[in-house]
TORGULO-518275 format. One record per residue (C-alpha): residue in one letter; z, y, x. Coordinates in pm, whole numbers. Example, Ala and Ser with C-alpha at 12.3 -4.5 7.8 and 13.67 -1.06 7.14 Angstrom:
ATOM   r        w        v        u
ATOM   a      780     -450     1230
ATOM   s      714     -106     1367
//
This chain:
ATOM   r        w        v        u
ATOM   x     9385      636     3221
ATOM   x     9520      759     3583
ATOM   x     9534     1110     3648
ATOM   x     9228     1043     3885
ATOM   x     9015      883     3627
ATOM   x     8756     1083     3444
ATOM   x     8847     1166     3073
ATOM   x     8576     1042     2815
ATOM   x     8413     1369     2768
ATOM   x     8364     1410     3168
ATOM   x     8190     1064     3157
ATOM   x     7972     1136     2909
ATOM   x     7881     1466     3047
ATOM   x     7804     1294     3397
ATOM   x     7526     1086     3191
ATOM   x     7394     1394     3025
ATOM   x     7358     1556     3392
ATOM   x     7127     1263     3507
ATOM   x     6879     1311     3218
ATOM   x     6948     1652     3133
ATOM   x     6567     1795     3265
ATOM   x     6422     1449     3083
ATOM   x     6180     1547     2799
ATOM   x     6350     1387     2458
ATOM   x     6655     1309     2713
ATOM   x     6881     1209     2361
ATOM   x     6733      833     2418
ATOM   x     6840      812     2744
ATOM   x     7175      980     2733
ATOM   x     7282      730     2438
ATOM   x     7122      454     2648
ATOM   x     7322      565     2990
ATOM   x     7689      636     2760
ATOM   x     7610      253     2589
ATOM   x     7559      134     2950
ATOM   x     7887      307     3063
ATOM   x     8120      249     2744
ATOM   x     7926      -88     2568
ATOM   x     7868      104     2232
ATOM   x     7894      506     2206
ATOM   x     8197      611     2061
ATOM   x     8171      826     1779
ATOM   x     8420     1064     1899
ATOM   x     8171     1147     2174
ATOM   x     7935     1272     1951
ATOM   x     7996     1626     1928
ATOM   x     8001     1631     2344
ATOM   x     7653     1466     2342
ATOM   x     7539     1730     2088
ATOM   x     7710     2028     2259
ATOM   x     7564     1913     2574
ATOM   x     7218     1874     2471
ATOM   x     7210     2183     2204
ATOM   x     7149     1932     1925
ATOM   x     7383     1921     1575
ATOM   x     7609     1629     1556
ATOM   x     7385     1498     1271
ATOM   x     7085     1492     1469
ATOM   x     7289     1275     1720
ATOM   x     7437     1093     1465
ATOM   x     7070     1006     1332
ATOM   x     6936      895     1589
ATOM   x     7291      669     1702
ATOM   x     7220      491     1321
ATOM   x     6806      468     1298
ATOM   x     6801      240     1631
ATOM   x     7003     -132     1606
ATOM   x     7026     -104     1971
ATOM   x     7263      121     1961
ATOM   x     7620       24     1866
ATOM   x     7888      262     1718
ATOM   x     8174       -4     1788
ATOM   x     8241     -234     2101
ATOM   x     8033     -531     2083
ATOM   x     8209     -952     2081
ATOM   x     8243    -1075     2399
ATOM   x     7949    -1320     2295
ATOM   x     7656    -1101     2098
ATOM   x     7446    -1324     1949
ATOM   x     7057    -1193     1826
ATOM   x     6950    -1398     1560
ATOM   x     6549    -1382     1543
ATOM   x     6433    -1293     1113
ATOM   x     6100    -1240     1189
ATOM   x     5795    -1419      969
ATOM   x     5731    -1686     1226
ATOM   x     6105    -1813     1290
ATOM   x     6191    -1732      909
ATOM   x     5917    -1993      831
ATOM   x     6105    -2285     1075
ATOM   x     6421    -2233      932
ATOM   x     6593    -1873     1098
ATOM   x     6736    -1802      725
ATOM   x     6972    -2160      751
ATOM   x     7059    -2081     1093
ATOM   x     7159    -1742     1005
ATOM   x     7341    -1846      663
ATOM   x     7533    -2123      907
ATOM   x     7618    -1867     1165
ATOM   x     7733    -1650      891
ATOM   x     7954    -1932      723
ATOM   x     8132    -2035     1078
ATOM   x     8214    -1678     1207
ATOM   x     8306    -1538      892
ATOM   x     8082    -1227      912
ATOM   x     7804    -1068      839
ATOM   x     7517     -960     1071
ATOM   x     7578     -633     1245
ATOM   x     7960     -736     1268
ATOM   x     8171     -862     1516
ATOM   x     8472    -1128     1430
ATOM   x     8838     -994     1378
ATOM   x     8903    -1188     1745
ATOM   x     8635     -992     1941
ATOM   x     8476    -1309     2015
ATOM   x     8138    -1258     1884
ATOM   x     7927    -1034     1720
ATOM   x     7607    -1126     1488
ATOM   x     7302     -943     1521
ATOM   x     6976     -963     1373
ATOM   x     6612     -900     1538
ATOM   x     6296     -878     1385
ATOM   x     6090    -1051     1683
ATOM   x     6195    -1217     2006
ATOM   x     5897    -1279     2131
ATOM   x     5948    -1649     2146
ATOM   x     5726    -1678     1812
ATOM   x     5595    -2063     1879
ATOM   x     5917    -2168     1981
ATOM   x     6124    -2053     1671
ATOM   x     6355    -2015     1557
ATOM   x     6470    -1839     1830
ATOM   x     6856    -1683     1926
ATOM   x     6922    -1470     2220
ATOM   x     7276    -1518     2339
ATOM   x     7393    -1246     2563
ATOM   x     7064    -1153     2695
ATOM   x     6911    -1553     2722
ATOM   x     6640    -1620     2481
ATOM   x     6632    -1982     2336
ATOM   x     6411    -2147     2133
ATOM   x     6368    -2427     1838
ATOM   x     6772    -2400     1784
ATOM   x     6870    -2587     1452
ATOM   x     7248    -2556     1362
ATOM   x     7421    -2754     1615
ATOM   x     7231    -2661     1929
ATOM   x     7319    -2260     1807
ATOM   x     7681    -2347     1789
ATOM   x     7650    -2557     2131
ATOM   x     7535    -2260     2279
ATOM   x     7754    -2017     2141
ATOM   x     8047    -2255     2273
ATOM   x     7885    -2274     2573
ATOM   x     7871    -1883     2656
ATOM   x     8203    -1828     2492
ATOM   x     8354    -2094     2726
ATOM   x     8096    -1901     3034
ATOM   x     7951    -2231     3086
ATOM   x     7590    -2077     2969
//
């Protein structure tokens, strides 16, 4: 960081000053600090709270209730793997089992590399068309293993 660049805490304060009159303006000051950092750092926390006359813990809370919300940096490549009823019942458990087995993590984590993180979602709204993946924002539909890893390649490589 330059001397002219704004320290963390000044960043995150310059959020809180947008929203600060907002009714329930927690929502959209995590939202704005994801937006500005790509996750919300835990050490920010306190200066979130302070700001907003709200314990850590109810920060906290709220930062671990919602999925959206990420307490580490995200993979270069996030990919959303759809669990709900109607792309469980076309095969989202393999696909998620295979994308498991190749990165070598779990959902919610992101791979030693920073390459990608996995990421479940309980409805894409792509229902008929399961099971469904969104890849950095794209929704696609009726993936079996190898179009998922195609894809993957594809928007590691930025060819997606």
């Amino acid at each position: 960081m330059t001397p002219d660049e704004p320290s963390m805490a000044e960043r995150v304060r310059a959020v809180v000053d947008v929203h600060r009159g907002d009714r329930g303006a927690l929502l959209p000051v995590l939202h704005g600090v994801q937006a500005e950092f790509g996750y919300v750092p835990p050490e920010v926390v306190p200066v979130i709270a302070e700001e907003l006359n709200l314990s850590r813990a109810e920060v906290h809370g709220v930062i671990s209730f919602y999925a959206d919300f990420r307490s580490e940096p995200a993979g270069r490549t996030v990919v959303k793997l759809c669990r709900a009823e109607a792309c469980q019942s076309v095969g989202a458990e393999r696909l998620v089992a295979h994308a498991q087995q190749v990165f070598g993590v779990k959902l919610g984590q992101t791979t030693a590399d920073g390459s990608v993180t996995l990421e479940q979602v309980f409805c894409l709204g792509n229902c008929a068309l399961g099971p469904a993946a969104q890849i950095n924002g794209k929704l696609h539909g009726r993936l079996d293993e190898t179009r998922l890893d195609s894809l993957i390649v594809n928007a590691e490589t930025g060819r997606a």
